[in-house]
TORVO-321403 format. One record per atom (N, C-alpha, C, O): residue in three letters; atom name; x, y, z. Coordinates in Angstrom, 2 decimals, padded with zeros to 5 digits, always signed. Example, Ala and Ser with C-alpha at 12.3 -4.5 7.8 and 13.67 -1.06 7.14 Angstrom:
// residues 2
ATOM  code  site        X        Y        Z
ATOM   ALA     N  +013.19  -005.69  +007.80
ATOM   ALA    CA  +012.30  -004.50  +007.80
ATOM   ALA     C  +013.20  -003.30  +007.80
ATOM   ALA     O  +014.24  -003.32  +008.46
ATOM   SER     N  +012.85  -002.25  +007.08
ATOM   SER    CA  +013.67  -001.06  +007.14
ATOM   SER     C  +012.90  +000.03  +007.87
ATOM   SER     O  +013.41  +001.14  +008.04
This chain:
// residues 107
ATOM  code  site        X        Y        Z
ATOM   UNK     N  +113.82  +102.21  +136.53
ATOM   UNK    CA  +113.42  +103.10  +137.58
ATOM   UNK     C  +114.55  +104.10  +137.81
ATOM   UNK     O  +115.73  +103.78  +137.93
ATOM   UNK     N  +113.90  +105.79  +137.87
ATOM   UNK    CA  +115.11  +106.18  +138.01
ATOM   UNK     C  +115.59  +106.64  +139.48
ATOM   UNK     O  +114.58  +106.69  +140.19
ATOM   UNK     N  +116.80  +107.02  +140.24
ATOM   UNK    CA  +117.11  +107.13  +141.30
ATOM   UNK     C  +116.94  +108.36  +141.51
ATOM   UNK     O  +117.28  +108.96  +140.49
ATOM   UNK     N  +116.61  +109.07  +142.30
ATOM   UNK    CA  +116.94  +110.70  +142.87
ATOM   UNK     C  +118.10  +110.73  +143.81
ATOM   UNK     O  +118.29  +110.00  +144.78
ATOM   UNK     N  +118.92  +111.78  +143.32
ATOM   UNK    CA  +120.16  +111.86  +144.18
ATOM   UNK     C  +120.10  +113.43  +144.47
ATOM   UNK     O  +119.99  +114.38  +143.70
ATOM   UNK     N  +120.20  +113.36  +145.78
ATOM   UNK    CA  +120.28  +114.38  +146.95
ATOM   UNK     C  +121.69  +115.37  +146.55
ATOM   UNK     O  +122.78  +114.81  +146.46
ATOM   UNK     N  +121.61  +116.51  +146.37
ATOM   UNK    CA  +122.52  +117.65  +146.83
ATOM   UNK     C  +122.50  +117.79  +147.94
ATOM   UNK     O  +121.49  +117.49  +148.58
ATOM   UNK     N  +123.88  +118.41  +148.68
ATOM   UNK    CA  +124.19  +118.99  +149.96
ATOM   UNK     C  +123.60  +120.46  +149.29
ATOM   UNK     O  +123.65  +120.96  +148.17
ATOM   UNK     N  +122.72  +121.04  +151.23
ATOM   UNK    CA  +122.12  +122.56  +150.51
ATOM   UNK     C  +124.13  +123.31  +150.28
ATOM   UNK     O  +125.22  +122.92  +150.72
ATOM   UNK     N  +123.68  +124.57  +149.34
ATOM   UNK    CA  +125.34  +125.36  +149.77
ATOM   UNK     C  +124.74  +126.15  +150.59
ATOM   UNK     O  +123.53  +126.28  +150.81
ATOM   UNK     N  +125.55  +126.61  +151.00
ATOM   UNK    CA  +126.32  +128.04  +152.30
ATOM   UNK     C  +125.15  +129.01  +151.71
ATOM   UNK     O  +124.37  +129.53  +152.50
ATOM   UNK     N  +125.05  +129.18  +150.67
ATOM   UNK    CA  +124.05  +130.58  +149.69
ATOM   UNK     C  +122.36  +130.05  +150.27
ATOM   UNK     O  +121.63  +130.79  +150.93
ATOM   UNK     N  +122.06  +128.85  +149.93
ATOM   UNK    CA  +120.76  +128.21  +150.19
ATOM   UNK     C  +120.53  +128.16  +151.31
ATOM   UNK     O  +119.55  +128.69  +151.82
ATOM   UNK     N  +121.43  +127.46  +151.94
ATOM   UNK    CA  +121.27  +127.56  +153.92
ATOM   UNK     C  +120.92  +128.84  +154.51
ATOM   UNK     O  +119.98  +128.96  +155.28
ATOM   UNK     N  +121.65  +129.75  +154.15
ATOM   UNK    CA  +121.32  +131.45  +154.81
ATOM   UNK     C  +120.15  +131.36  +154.03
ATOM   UNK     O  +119.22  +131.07  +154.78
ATOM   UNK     N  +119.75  +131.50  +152.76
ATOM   UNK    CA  +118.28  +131.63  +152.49
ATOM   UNK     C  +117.49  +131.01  +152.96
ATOM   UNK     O  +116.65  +131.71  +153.52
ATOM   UNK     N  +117.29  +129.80  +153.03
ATOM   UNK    CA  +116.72  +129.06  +153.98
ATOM   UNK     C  +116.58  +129.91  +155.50
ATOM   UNK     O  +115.60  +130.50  +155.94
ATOM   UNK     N  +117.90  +129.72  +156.07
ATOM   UNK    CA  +117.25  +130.95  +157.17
ATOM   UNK     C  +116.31  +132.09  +157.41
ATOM   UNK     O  +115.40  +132.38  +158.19
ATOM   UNK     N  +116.88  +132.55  +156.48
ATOM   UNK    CA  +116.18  +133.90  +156.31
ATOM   UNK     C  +115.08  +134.23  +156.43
ATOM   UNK     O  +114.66  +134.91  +157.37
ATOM   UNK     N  +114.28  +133.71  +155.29
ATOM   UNK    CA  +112.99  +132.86  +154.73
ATOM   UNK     C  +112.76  +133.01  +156.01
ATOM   UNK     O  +112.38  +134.10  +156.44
ATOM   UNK     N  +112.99  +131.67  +157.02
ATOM   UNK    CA  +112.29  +130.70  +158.45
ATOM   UNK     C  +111.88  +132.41  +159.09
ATOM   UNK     O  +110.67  +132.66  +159.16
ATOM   UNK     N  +112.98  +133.65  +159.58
ATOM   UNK    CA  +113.39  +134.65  +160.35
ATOM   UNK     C  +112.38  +135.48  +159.63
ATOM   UNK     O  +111.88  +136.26  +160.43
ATOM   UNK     N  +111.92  +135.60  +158.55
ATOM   UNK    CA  +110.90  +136.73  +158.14
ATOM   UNK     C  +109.96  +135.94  +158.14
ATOM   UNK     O  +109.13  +136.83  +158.00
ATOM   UNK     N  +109.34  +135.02  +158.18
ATOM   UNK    CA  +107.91  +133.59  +158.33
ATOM   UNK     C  +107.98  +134.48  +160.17
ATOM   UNK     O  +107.29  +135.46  +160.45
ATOM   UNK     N  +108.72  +133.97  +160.88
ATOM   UNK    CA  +108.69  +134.07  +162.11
ATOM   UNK     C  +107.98  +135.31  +162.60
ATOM   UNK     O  +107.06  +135.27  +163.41
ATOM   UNK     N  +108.46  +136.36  +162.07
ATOM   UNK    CA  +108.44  +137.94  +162.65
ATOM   UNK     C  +107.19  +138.84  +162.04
ATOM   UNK     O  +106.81  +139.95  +162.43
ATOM   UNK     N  +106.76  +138.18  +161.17
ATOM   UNK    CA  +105.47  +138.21  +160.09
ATOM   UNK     C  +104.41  +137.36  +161.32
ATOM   UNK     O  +103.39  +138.06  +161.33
ATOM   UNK     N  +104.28  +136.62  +161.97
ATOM   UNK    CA  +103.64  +135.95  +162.50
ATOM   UNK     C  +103.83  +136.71  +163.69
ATOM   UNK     O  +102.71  +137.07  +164.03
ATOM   UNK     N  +104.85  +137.22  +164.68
ATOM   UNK    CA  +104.33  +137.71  +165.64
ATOM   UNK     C  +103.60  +138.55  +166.30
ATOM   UNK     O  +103.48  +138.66  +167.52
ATOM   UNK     N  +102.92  +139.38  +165.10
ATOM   UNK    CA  +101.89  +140.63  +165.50
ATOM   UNK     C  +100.81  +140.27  +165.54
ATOM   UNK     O  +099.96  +141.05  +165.96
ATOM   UNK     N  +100.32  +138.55  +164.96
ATOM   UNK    CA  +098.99  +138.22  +164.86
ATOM   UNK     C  +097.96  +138.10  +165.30
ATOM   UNK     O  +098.25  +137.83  +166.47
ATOM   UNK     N  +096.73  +138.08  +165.23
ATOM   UNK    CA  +095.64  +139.01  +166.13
ATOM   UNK     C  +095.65  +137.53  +167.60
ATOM   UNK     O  +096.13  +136.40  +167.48
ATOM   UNK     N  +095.28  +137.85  +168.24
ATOM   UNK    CA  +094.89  +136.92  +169.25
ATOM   UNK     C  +093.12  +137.16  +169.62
ATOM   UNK     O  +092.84  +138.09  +170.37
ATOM   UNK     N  +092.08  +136.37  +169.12
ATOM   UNK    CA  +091.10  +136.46  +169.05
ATOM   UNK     C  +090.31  +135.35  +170.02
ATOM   UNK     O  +090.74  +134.20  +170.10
ATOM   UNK     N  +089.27  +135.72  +170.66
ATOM   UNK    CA  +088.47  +134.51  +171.32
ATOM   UNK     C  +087.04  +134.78  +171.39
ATOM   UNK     O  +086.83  +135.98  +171.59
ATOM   UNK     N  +085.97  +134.08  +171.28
ATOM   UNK    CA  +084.93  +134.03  +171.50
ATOM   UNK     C  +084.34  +133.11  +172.85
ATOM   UNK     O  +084.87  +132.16  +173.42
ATOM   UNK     N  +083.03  +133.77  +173.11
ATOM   UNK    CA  +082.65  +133.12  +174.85
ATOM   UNK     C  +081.28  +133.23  +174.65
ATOM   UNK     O  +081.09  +134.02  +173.73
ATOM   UNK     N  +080.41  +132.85  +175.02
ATOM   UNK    CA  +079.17  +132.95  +175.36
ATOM   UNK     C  +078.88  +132.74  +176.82
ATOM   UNK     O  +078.64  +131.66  +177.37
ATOM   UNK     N  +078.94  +133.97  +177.38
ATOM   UNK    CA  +078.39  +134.84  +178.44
ATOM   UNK     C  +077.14  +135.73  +178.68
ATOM   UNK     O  +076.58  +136.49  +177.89
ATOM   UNK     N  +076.88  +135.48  +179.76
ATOM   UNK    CA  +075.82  +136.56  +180.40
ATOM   UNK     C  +074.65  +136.30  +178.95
ATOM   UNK     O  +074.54  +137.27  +178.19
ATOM   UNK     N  +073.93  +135.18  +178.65
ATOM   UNK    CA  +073.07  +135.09  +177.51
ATOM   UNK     C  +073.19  +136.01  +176.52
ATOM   UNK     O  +072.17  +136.60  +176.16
ATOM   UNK     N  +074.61  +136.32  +175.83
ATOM   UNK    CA  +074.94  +137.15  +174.84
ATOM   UNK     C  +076.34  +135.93  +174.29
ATOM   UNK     O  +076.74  +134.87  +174.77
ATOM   UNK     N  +076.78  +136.76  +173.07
ATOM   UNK    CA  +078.02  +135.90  +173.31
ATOM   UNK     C  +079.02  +137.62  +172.79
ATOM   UNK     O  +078.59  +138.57  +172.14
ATOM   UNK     N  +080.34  +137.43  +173.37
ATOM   UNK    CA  +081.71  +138.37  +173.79
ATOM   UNK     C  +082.91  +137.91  +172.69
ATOM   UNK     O  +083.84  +137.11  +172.80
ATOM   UNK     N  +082.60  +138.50  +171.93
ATOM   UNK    CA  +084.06  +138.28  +171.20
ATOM   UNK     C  +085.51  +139.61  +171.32
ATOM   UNK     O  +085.42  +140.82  +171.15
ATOM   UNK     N  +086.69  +138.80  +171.63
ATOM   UNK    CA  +087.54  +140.18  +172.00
ATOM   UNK     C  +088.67  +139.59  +171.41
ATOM   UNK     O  +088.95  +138.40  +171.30
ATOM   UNK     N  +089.27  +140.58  +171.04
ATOM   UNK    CA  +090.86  +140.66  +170.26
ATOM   UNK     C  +092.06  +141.50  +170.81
ATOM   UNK     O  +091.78  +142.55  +171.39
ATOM   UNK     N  +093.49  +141.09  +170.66
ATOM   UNK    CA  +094.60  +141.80  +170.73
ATOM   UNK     C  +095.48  +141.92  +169.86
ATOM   UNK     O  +096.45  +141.23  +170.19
ATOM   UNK     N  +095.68  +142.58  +168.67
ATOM   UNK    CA  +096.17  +142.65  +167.90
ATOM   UNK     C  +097.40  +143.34  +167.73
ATOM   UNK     O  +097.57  +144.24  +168.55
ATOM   UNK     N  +098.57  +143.11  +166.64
ATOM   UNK    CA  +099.70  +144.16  +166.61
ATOM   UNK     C  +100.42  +143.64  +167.70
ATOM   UNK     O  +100.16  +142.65  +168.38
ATOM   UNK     N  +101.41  +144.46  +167.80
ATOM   UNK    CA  +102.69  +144.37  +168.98
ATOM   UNK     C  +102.40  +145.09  +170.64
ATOM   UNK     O  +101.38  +145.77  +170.72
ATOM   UNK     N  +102.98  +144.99  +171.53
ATOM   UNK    CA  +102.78  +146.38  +172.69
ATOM   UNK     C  +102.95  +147.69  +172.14
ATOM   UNK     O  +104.12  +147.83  +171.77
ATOM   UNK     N  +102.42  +148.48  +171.99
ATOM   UNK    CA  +102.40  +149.81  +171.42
ATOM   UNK     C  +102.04  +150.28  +170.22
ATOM   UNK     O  +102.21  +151.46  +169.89
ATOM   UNK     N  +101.37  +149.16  +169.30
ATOM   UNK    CA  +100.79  +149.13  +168.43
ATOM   UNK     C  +099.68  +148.18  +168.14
ATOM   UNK     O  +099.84  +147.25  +168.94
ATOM   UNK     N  +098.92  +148.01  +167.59
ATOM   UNK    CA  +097.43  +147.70  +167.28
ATOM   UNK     C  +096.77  +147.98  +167.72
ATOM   UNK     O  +096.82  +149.15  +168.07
ATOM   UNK     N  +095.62  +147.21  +168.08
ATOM   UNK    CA  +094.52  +147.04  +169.00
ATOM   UNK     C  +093.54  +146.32  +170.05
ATOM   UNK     O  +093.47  +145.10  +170.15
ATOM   UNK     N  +092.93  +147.06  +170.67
ATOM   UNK    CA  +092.26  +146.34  +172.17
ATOM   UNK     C  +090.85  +145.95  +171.07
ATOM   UNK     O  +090.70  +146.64  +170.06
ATOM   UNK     N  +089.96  +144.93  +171.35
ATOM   UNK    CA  +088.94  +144.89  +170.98
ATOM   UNK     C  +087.61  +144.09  +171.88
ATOM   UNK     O  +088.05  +143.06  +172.41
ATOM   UNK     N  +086.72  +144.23  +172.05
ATOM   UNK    CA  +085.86  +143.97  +172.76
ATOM   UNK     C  +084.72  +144.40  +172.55
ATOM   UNK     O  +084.39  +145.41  +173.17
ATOM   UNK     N  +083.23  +143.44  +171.11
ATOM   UNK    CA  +082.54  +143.55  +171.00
ATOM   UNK     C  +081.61  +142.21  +171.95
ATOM   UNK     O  +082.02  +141.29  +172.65
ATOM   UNK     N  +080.36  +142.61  +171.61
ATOM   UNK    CA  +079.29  +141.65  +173.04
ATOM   UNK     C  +078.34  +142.19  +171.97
ATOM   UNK     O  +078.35  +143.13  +171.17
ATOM   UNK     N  +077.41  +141.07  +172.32
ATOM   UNK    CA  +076.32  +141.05  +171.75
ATOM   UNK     C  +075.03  +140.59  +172.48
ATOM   UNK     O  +074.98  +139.43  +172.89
ATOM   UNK     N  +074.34  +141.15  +172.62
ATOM   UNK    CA  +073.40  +140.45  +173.84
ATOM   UNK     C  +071.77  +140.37  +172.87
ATOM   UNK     O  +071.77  +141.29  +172.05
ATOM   UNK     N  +070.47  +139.54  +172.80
ATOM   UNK    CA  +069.31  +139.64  +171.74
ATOM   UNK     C  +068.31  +139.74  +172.45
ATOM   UNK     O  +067.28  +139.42  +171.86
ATOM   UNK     N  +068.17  +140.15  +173.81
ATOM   UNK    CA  +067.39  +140.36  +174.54
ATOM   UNK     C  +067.72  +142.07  +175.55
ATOM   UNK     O  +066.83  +142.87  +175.88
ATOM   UNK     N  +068.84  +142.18  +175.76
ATOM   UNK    CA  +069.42  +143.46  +176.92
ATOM   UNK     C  +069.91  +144.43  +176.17
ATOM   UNK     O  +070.50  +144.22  +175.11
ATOM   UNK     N  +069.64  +145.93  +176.82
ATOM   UNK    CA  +070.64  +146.71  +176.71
ATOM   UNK     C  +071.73  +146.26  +177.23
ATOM   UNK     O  +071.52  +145.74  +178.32
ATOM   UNK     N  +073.19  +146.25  +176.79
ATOM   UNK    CA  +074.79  +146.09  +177.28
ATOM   UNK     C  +075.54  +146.44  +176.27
ATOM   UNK     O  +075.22  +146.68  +175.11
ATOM   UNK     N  +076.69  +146.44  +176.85
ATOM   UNK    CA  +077.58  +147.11  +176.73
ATOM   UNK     C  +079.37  +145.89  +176.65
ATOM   UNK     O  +079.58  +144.70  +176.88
ATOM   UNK     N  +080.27  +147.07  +176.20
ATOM   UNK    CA  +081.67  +146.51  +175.91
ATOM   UNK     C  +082.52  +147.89  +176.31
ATOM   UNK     O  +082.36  +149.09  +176.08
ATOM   UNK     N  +083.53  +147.08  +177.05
ATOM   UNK    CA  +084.98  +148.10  +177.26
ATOM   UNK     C  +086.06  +147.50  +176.48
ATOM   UNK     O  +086.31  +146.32  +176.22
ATOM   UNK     N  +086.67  +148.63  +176.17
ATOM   UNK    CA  +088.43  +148.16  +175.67
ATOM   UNK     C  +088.95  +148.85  +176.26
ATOM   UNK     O  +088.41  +149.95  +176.37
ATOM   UNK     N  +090.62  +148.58  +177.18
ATOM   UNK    CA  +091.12  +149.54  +177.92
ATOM   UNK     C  +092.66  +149.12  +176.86
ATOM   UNK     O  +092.97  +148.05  +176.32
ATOM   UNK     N  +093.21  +150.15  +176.89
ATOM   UNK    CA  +094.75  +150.52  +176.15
ATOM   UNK     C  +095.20  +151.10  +176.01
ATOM   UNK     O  +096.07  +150.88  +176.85
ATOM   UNK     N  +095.54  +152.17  +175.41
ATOM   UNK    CA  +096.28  +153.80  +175.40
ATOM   UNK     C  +094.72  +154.77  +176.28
ATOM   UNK     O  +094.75  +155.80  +176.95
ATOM   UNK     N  +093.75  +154.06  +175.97
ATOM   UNK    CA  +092.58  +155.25  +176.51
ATOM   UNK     C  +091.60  +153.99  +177.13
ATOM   UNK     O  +092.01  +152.84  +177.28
ATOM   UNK     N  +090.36  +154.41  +177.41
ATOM   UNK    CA  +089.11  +153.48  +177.79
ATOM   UNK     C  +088.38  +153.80  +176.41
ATOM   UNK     O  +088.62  +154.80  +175.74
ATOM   UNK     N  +087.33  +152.68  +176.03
ATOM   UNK    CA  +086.33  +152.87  +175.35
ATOM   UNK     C  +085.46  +152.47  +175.69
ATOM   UNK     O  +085.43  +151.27  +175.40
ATOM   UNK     N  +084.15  +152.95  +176.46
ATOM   UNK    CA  +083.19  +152.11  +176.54
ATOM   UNK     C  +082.10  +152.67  +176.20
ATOM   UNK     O  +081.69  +153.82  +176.40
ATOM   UNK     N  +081.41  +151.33  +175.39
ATOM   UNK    CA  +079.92  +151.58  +174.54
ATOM   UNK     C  +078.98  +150.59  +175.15
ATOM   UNK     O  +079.25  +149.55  +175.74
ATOM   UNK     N  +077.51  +151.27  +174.82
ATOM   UNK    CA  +076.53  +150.71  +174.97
ATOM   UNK     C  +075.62  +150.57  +173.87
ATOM   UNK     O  +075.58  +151.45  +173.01
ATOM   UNK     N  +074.91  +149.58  +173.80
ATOM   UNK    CA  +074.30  +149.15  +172.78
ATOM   UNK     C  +072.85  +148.39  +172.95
ATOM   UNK     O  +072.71  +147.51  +173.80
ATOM   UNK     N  +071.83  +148.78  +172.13
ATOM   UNK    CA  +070.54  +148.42  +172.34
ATOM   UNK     C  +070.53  +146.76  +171.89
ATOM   UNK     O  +071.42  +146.25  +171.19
ATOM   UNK     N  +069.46  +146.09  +172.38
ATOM   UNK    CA  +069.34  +144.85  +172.22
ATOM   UNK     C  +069.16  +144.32  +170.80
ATOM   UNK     O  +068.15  +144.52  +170.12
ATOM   UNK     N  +070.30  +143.57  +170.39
ATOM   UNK    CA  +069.79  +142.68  +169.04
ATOM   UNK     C  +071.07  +143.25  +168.44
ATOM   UNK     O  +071.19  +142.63  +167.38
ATOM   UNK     N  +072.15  +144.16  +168.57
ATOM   UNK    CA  +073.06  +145.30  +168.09
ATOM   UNK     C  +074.40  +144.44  +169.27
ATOM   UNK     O  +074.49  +143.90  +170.37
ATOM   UNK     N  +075.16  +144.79  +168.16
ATOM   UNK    CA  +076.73  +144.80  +168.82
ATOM   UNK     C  +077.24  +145.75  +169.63
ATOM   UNK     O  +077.17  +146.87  +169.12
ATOM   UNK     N  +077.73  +145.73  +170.70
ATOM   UNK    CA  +078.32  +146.58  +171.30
ATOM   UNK     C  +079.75  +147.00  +170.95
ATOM   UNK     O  +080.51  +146.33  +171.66
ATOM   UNK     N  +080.44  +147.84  +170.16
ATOM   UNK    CA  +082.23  +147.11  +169.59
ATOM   UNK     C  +082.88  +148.54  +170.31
ATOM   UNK     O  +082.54  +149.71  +170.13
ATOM   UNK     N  +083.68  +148.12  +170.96
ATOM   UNK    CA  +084.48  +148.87  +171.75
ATOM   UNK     C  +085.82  +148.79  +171.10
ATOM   UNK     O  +085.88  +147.67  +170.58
ATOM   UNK     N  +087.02  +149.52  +170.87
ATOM   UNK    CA  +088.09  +149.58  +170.37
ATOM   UNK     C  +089.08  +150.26  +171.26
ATOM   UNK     O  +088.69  +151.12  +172.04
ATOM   UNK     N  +090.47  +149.87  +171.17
ATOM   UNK    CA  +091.10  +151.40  +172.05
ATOM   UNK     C  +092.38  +150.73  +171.44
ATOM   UNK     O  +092.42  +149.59  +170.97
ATOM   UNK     N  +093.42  +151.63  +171.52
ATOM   UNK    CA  +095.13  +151.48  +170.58
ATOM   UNK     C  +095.60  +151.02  +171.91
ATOM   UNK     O  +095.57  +151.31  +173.11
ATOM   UNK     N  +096.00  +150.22  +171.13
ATOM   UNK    CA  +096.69  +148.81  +172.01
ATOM   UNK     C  +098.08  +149.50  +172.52
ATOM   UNK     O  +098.91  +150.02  +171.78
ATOM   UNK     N  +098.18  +149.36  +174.28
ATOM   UNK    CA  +099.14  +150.11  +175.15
ATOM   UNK     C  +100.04  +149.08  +175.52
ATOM   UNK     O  +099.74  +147.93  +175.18
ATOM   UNK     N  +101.40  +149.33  +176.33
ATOM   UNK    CA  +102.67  +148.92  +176.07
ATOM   UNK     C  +102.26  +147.51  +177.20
ATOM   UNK     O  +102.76  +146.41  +176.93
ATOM   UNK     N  +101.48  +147.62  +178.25
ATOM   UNK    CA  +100.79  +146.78  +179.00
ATOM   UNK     C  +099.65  +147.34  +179.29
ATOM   UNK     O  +099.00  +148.29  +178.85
ATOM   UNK     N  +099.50  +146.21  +180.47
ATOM   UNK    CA  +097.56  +146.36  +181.13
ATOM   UNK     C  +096.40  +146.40  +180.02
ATOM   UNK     O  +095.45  +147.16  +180.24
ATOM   UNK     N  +096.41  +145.72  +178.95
ATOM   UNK    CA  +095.32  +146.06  +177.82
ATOM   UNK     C  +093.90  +144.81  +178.83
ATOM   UNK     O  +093.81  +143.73  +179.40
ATOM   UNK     N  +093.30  +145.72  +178.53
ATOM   UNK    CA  +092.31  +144.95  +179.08
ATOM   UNK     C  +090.66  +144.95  +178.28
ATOM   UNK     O  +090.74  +145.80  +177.38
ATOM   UNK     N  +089.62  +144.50  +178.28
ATOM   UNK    CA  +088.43  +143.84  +177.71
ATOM   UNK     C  +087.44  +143.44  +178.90
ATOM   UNK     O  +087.60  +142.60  +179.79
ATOM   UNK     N  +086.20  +144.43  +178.57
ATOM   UNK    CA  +084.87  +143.52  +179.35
ATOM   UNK     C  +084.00  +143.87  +178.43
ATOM   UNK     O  +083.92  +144.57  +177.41
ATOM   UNK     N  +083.06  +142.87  +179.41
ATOM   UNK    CA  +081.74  +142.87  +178.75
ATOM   UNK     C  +080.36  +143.28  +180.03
ATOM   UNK     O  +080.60  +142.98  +181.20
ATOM   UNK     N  +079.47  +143.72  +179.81
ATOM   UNK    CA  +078.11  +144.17  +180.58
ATOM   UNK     C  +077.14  +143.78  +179.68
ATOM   UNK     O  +077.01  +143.95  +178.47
ATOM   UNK     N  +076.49  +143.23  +180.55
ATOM   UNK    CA  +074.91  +142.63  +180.40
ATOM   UNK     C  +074.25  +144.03  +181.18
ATOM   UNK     O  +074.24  +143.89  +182.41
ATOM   UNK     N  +073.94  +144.75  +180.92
ATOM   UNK    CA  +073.73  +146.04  +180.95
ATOM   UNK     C  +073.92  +147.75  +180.71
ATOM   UNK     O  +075.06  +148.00  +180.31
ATOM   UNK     N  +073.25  +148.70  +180.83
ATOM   UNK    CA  +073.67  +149.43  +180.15
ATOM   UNK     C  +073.23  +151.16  +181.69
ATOM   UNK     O  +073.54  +152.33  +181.42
C-alpha cells in the first residue's frame, strides 16, 4: 500500500491560492438577485442585478385573465402595461439606491 505524503503549500501557492479565493469572491458580487411570487392571481417575477450604479431593476408580472401591469424604478421609472395572457417586463438601469419593483393587477 502506498502512503501519500503531504507538502507544506509555498509562499508562491498560498498568494495564489488567495488570489484565486479574491477574484471567485468579486466575480460573485454583482450576481443577479432574482425572486418569484405568485400574487394578485398572476405570478411577479423581479430582479436586481450588477452593482449600485450599474445593472438592472427588473419587474415582469404576468397575469392569464387581467389587463396589468409592472414598474421598475432606478436611474428612471418604467412602467408597462400588458394585455391578458402576455408579460408585463418593465426594466430601468439600476440607481446608486431606492431601486424599487411593483406589480398591478390592472391596467
Amino acid at each position: 500500500m502506498k502512503t501519500l505524503r503531504q507538502t507544506p503549500l509555498t509562499m508562491t501557492a498560498a498568494v495564489t491560492v488567495v488570489a484565486v479565493t479574491a477574484v471567485v469572491a468579486l466575480g460573485t458580487a454583482g450576481a443577479a438577485s432574482a425572486q418569484s411570487s405568485s400574487v394578485g392571481g398572476g405570478i411577479w417575477e423581479r430582479s436586481l442585478t450588477g452593482v449600485p450604479g450599474q445593472g438592472f431593476v427588473r419587474s415582469y408580472y404576468h397575469h392569464p385573465e387581467n389587463c396589468h401591469g409592472a414598474t421598475a424604478v432606478g436611474t428612471h421609472t418604467e412602467r408597462v402595461n400588458a394585455p391578458a395572457g402576455t408579460w408585463a417586463r418593465a426594466e430601468a438601469s439600476r440607481a446608486m439606491a431606492n431601486n424599487q419593483q411593483y406589480w398591478r393587477n390592472g391596467c
